[in-house]
C-alpha positions as CSV (number, residue, x, y, z in Angstrom):
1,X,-16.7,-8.8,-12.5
2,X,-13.2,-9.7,-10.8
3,X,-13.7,-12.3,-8.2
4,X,-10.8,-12.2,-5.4
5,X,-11.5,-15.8,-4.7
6,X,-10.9,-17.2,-8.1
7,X,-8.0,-14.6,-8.2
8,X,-6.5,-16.6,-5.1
9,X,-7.0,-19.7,-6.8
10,X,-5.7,-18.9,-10.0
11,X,-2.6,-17.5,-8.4
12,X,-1.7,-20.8,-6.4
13,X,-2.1,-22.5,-9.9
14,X,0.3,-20.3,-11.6
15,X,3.3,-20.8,-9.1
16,X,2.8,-24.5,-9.6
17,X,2.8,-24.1,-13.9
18,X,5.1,-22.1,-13.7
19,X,7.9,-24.8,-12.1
20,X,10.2,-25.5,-15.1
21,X,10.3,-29.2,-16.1
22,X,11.6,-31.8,-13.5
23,X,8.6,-30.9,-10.9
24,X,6.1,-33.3,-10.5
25,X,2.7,-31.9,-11.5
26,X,1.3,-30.7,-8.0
27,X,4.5,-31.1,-6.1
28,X,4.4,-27.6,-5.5
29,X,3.6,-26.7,-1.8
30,X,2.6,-23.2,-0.4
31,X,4.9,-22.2,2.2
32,X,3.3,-18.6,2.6
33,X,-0.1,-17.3,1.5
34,X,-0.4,-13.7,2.0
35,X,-4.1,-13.1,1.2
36,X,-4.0,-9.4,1.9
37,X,-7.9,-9.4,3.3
38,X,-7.3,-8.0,6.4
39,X,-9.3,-5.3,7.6
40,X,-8.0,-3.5,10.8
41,X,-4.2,-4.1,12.7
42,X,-0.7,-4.2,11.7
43,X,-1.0,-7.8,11.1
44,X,-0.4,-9.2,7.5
45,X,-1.4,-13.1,8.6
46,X,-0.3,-16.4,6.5
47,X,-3.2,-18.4,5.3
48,X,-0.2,-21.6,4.6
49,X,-0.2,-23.0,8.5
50,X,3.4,-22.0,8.4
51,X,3.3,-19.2,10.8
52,X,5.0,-16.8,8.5
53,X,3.1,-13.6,9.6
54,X,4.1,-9.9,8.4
55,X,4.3,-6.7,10.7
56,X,2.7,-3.6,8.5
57,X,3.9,-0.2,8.6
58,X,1.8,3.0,7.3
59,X,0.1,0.4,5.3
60,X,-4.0,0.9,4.6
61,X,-5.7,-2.2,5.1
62,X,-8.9,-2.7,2.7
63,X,-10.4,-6.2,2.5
64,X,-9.2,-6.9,-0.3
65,X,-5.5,-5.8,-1.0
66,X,-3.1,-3.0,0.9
67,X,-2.3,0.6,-0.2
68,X,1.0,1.2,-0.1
69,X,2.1,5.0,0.3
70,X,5.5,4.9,-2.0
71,X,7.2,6.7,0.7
72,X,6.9,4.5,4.1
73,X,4.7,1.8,3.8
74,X,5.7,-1.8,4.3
75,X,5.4,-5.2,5.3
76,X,8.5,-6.8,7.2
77,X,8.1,-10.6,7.5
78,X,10.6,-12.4,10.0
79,X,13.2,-15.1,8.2
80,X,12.1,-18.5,8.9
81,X,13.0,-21.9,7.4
82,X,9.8,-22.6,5.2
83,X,11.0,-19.3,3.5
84,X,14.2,-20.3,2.6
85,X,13.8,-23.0,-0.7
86,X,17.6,-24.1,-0.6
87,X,18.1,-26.1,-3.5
88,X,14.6,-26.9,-4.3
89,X,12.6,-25.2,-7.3
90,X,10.4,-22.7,-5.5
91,X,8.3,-19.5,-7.2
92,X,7.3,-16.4,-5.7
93,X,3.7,-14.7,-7.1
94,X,2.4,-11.1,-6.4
95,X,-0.6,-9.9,-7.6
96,X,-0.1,-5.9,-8.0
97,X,-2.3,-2.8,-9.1
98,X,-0.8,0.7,-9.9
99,X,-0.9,3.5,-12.1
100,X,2.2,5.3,-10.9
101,X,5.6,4.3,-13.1
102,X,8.6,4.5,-11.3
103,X,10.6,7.6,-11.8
104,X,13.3,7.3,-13.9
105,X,16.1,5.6,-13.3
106,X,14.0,3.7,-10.6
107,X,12.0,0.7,-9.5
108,X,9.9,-0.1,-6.9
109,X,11.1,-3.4,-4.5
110,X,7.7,-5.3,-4.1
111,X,8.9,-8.6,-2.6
112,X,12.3,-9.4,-1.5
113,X,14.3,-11.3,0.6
114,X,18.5,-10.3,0.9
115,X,20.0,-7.8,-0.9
116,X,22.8,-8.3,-3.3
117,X,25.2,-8.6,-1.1
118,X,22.9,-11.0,1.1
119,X,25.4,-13.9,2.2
120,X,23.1,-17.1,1.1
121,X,21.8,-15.5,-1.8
122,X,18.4,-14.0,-2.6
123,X,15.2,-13.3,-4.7
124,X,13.0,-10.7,-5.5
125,X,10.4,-9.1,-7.5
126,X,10.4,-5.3,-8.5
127,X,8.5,-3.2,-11.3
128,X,11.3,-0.7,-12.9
129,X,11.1,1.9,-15.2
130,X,11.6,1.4,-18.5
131,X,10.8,3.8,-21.7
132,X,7.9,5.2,-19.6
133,X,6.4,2.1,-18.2
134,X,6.5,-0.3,-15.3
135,X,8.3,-3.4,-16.0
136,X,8.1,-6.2,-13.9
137,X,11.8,-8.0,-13.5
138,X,12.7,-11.2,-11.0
139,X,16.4,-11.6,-10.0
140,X,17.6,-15.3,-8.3
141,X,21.0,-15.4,-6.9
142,X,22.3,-18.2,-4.9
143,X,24.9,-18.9,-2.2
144,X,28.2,-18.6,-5.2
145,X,27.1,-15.7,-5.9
146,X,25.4,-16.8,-9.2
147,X,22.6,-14.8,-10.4
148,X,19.9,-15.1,-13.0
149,X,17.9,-12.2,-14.0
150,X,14.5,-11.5,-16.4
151,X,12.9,-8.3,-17.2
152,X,9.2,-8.3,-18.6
153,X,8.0,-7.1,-21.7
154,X,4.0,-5.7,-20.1
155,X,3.3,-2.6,-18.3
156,X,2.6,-3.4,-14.8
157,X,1.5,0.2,-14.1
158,X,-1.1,1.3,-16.1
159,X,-3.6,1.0,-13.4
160,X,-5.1,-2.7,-14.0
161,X,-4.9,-5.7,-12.1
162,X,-1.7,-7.9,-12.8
163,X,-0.3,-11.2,-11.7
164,X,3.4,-11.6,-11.3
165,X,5.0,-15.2,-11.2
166,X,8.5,-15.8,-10.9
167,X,10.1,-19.6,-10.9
168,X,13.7,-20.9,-10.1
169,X,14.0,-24.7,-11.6
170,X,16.4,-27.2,-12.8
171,X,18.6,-25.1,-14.9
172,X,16.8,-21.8,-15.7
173,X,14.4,-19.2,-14.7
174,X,11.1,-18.3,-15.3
175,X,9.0,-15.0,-15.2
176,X,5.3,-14.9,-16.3
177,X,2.7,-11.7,-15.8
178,X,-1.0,-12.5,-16.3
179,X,-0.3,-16.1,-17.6
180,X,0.3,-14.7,-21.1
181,X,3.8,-13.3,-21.2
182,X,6.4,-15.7,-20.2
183,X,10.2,-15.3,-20.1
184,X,12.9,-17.9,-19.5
185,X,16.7,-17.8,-18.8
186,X,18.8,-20.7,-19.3
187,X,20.9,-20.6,-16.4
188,X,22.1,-23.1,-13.3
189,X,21.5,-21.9,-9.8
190,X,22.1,-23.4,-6.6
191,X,21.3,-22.6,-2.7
192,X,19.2,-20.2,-2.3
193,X,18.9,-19.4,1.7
194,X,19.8,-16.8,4.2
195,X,18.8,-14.9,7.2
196,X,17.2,-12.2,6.1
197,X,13.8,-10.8,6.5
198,X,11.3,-11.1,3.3
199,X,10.1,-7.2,2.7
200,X,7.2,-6.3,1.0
201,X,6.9,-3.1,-1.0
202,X,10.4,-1.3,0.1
203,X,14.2,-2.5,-0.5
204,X,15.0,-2.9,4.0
205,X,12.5,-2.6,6.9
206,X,13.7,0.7,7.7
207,X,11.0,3.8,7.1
208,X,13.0,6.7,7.5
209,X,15.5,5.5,4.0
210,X,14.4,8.1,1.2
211,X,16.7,5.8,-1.7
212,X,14.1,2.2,-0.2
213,X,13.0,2.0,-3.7
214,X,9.4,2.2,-2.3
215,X,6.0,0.9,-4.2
216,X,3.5,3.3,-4.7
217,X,0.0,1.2,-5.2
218,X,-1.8,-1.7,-4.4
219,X,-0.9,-5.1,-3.8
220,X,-3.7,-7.9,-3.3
221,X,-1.7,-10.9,-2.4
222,X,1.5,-12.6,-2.1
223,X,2.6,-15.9,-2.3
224,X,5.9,-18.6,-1.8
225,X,5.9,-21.8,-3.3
226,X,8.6,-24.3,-2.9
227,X,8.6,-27.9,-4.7
């Protein structure tokens, strides 16, 4: 039987594995902790003691995840420092459940924070469309400009519960789903930090954008780890 608890645990866990080598062992520290549990209100809250709460939009709140609509849900969590890793390793973990595969051509933006033309950089998660399933892909791009990019091999969207880790460390990039299938990209990034807002589950905090790349499921947490 899944146990959301020991799903948490395992999650906080991952992000600190997956830190490529040249992090101490534990050094990674939780600078959001979106546990998703909320039952009633527009407020996604963060479980870290950092402060960095979310404002929900047409979201359905469950205990135990939200429903996005894939149309105008989101959550729009304000830029703060503790979100912005600089030059530090940090990783970024979602934990997402949906049986709907982008259309083609497509993705949906599940966590993200800047755009690509974001001055400071940015990262982000998304699940795009691929041969006719869901594939999970994590992009890093720094303050030059510099980008790294890796696109999973699993299907995200067959309707089962998956974990979603992506890393920035000393010289590469790492993306693992469900602790089995892990990807890394040999490449040299630098600050990573800007103003913008993190979004979760559509490209910008605007709800009236058909082309927000919007996700259409569940997600049951979210989590930032820098260290």
């Amino acid at each position: 039987m899944f146990s959301y608890s020991r799903a948490l645990s395992a999650i906080g866990l991952l992000a600190a594995a997956n830190l490529t080598a040249g992090s101490a062992a534990g050094s990674s520290i939780a600078v959001a902790q979106w546990n998703m549990d909320e039952t009633f209100g527009t407020t996604m809250n963060d479980s870290s003691g950092n402060g960095n709460n979310g404002t929900m939009t047409n979201v359905v709140t469950s205990g135990g995840g939200f429903v996005f609509d894939g149309a105008t849900s989101n959550v729009v969590v304000p830029d703060s420092p503790t979100l912005n890793p600089g030059t530090s390793n940090f990783s970024y973990t979602v934990q997402v459940q949906t049986d709907v595969v982008p259309a083609v051509g497509k993705d949906y933006d599940v966590m993200r924070k800047g755009l690509s033309n974001t001055t400071g950089g940015e990262f982000k998660v998304e699940v795009e469309y691929s041969s006719g399933i869901g594939k999970a892909l994590c992009v890093v791009k720094d303050n030059t400009g510099k980008s790294g990019s890796i696109t999973g091999t699993t299907n995200v969207a067959d309707g089962n519960l998956h974990t979603i880790t992506c890393s920035k460390g000393p010289g590469s990039i790492l993306l693992t789903v469900d602790s089995l299938k892990a990807r890394k990209k040999y490449v040299s990034l630098g600050n990573v930090s800007n103003t913008a807002q993190l979004l979760i589950g559509s490209r910008t905090s605007t709800v009236l954008d058909s082309t927000n790349d919007w996700y259409n499921g569940t997600i049951r947490s979210a989590s930032v780890s820098v260290g």
